[in-house]
N, C-alpha and C positions, 0 to 999 in steps of 0.2 A: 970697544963697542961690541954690543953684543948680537952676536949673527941669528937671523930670523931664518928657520926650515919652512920652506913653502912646501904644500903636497906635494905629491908626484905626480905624474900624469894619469896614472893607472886609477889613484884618487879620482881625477877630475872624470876621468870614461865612466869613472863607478857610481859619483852623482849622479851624471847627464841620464844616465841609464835608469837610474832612480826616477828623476826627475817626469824622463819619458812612459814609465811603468806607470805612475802616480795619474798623469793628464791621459792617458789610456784606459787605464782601470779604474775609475772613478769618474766616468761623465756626466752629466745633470742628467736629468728625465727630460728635459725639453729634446737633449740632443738626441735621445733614446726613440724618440716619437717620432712616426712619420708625419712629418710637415703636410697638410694638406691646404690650400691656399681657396676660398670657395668664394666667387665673385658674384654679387647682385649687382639690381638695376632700380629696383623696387623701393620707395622713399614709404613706408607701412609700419603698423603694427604685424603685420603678416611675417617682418625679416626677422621677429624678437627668438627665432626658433634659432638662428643662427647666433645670432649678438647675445643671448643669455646662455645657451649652450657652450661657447668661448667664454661668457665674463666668469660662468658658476662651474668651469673648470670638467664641464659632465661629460667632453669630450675626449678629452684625460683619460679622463673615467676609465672608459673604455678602449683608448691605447692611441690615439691621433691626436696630434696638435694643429688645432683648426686654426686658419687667418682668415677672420673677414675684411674682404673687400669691397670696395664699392666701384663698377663699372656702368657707366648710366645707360651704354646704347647694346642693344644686343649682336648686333653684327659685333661690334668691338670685344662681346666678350665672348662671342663661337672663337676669335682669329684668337685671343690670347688662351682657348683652350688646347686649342689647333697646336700653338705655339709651344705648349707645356708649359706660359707662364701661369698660370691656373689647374687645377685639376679637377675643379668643380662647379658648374655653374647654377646656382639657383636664380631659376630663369624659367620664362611662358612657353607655351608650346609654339609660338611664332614664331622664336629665335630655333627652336631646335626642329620645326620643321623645315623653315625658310635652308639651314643649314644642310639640312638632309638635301633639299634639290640639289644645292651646289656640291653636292658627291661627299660632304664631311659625315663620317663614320660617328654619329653622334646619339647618344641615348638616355631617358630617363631612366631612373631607377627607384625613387622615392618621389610619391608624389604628396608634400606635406600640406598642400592646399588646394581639397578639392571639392568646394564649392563658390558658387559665386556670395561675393558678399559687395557692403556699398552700395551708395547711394546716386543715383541718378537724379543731378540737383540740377535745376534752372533758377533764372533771374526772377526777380521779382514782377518782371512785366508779365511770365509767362501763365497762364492759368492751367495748363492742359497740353498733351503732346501734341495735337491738331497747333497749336503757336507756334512748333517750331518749327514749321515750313517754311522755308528758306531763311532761316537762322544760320546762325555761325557755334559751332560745336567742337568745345575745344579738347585736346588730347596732347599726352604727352610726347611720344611720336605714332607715325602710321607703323602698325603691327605690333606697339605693345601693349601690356598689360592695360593701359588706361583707354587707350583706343579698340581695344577686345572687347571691354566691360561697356564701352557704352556702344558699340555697335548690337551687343546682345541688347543692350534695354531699349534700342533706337526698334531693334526688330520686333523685343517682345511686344511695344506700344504704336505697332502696327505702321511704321512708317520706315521710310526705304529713302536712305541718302543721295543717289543718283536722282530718281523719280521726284524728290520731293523737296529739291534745288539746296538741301544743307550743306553748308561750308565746312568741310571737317579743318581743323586749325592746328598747327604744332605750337604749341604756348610755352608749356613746363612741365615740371613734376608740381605734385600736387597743392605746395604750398602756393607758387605761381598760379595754378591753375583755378586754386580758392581767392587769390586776388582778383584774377583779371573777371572774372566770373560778379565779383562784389562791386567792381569797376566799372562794368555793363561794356567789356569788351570783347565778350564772346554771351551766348545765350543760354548755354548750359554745357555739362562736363560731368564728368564720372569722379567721383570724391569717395576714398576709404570714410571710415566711418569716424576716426579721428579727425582730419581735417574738413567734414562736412556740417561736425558739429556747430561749432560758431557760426556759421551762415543758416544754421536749420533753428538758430537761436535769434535770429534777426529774422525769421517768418522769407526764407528763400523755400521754396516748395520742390519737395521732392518726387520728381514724378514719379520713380520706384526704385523702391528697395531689393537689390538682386538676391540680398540672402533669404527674401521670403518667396522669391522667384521659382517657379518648377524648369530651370535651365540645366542641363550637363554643361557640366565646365572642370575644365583640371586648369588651376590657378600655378602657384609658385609650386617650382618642384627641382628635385636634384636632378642633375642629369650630365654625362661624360664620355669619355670617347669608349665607344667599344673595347678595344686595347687597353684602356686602361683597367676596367672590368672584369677584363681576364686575367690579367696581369698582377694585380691587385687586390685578390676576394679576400682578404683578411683586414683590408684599411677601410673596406667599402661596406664590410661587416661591423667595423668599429664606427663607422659613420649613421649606418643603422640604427642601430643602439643608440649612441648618443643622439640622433633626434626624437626617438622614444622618449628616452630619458627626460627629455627636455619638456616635451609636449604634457611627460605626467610632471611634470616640477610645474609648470605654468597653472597644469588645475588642480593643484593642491593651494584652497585657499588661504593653507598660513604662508604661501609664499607671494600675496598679492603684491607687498609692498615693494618687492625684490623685485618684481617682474616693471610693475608701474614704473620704478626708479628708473628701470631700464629702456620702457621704452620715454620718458622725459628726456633722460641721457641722449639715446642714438636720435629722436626725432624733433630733437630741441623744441622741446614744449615748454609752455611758461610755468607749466605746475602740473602736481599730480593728477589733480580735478581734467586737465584736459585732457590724463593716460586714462579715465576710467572706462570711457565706452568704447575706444581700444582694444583694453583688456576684457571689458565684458565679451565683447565681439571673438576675441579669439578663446574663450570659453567653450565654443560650439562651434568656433570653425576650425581649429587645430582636431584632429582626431587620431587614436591609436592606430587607424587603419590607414599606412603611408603608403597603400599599394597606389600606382600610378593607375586615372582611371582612362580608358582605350574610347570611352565615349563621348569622354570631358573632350579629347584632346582631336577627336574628329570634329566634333564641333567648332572647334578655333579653326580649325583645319580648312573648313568650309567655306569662314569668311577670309582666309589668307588669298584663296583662291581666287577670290574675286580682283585683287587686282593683280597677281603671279599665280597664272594659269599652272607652271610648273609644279604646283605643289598636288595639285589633282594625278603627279604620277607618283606620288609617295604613298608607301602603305603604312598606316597609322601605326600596325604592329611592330614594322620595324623600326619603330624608333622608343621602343619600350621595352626593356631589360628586368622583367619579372623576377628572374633568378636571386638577388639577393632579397626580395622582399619573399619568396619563399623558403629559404633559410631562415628568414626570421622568424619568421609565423612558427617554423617545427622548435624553436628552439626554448631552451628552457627559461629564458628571462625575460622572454616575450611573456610566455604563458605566465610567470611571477606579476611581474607590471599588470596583465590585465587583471589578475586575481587580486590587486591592491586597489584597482580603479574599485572593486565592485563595494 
């Protein structure tokens, strides 16, 4: 029978060593990237800056591998920033002021949404804001985004929720919200412009339009721990960029179909036809300039006040991190990008 030589040992060390050089020296680009994890709450065409920025790779781009998530309440997404299960929250100035009272070191840095946009829609019974005296006025919760926007269009149209017996309501996000609203179980609600459409197609009357409103408002915006910001200027830098990035890829029109897909995809719409005014909408309300604004976010500031007295000892400034958005401004691809807009 004929005897089989098995390697040596010194063989196998010489592999395994191999083997080990090989899964070391050679890792993907994923694994290369810092991971950055950025939680919303926000159910919009307004998050496409995020969810196209990830699908079309432009985050990459620029050296971060972004995860979007979805966190619905804003308390829940300060504690998982808190936590370092997140590192970045795009999120209203409610959640990061509300945050600030409670001592969390927390700050914008890009502000990618800042004006008011959406519609201030009522039922069909309603003719005129003098109707909705002691109506019922629904919101997604008290302090976010959707109870923001229509507290500013409750004030702009001269009427005051205490004094004028309106029931504010916790209902849903906004696809709930355009139900119950269709249902005649709330009397009106604050609707992006995507979901307000098919009711403004069924002759539901809008009593105003916020994006043609002269209101300050700072809407969806980044925003992270202090520490992390310091910590961090070169991932916060790549995150810069890639929201630029993204904001010129949205309004370059041969990229409509790419953008519409996208927001069909994240907003489960039945068809393109229902991403159009969407994407019109974020035409002009996306803008190159992501500086966070100090006036937008006094303004929200104002109405948090009124039912957490606490926040009247926060000073607006501190919870806004200018520093990477002035790197960007000096830097040379800033100044490229806007010289391609023109």
């Amino acid at each position: 029978m004929k005897s089989i030589r098995l390697p040596s040992r010194k063989f196998f060390l010489l592999a395994r060593g191999c083997l080990l050089f090989m899964a070391i020296g050679a890792p993907s680009q994923a694994a290369e990237l810092p991971l950055v994890r950025i939680a919303h709450g926000a159910f919009s065409e307004k998050v496409v800056a995020l969810w196209l920025g990830a699908e079309q790779g432009l985050f990459r781009k620029h050296g971060v591998n972004v995860e979007v998530i979805n966190i619905r309440s804003g308390p829940q997404t300060m504690a998982a920033l808190v936590s370092g299960d997140i590192q970045v929250a795009y999120t209203i100035p409610g959640s990061v002021v509300s945050a600030a009272t409670s001592g969390l070191d927390v700050a914008f840095f890009a502000g990618i949404v800042n004006k008011a946009d959406g519609d201030f829609i009522a039922g069909t019974s309603i003719r005129g804001a003098e109707d909705l005296k002691g109506k019922r006025i629904g919101v997604q919760s008290i302090g976010g985004g959707v109870w923001s926007m229509a507290m500013l269009a409750i004030e702009h149209l001269g009427l005051e929720p205490s004094r004028d017996k309106m029931t504010i309501m916790v209902v849903g996000d906004s696809p709930v919200l355009a139900q119950s609203l269709e249902q005649g179980n709330i009397e009106a609600t604050y609707l992006n412009y995507t979901h307000s459409r098919a009711l403004k197609e069924k002759s539901f009357p809008v009593l105003l339009d916020l994006g043609k409103a002269p209101i300050p408002y700072q809407g969806l915006a980044a925003a992270t721990r202090r520490g992390y910001l310091k910590q961090n200027p070169q991932v916060i830098d790549s995150l810069m960029r890639g929201f630029i990035d993204t904001v010129a890829f949205i309004h370059r029109p041969g990229n409509k179909d790419i953008v519409t897909k996208s927001l069909v995809k994240n907003l489960r719409l039945k068809s393109a036809q229902d991403a159009e005014i969407g994407y019109a909408a974020l035409q002009w309300l996306y803008n190159l300039d992501i500086k966070p604004t100090i006036p937008g976010i006094q303004n929200m500031a104002r109405f948090l006040a009124l039912s957490n007295p606490k926040v009247k000892t926060v000073k607006v400034e501190d919870v806004v991190d200018d520093a990477p958005w002035q790197r960007l401004e000096k830097s040379g691809f800033y100044r490229e990008v806007l010289a391609a807009k023109k």
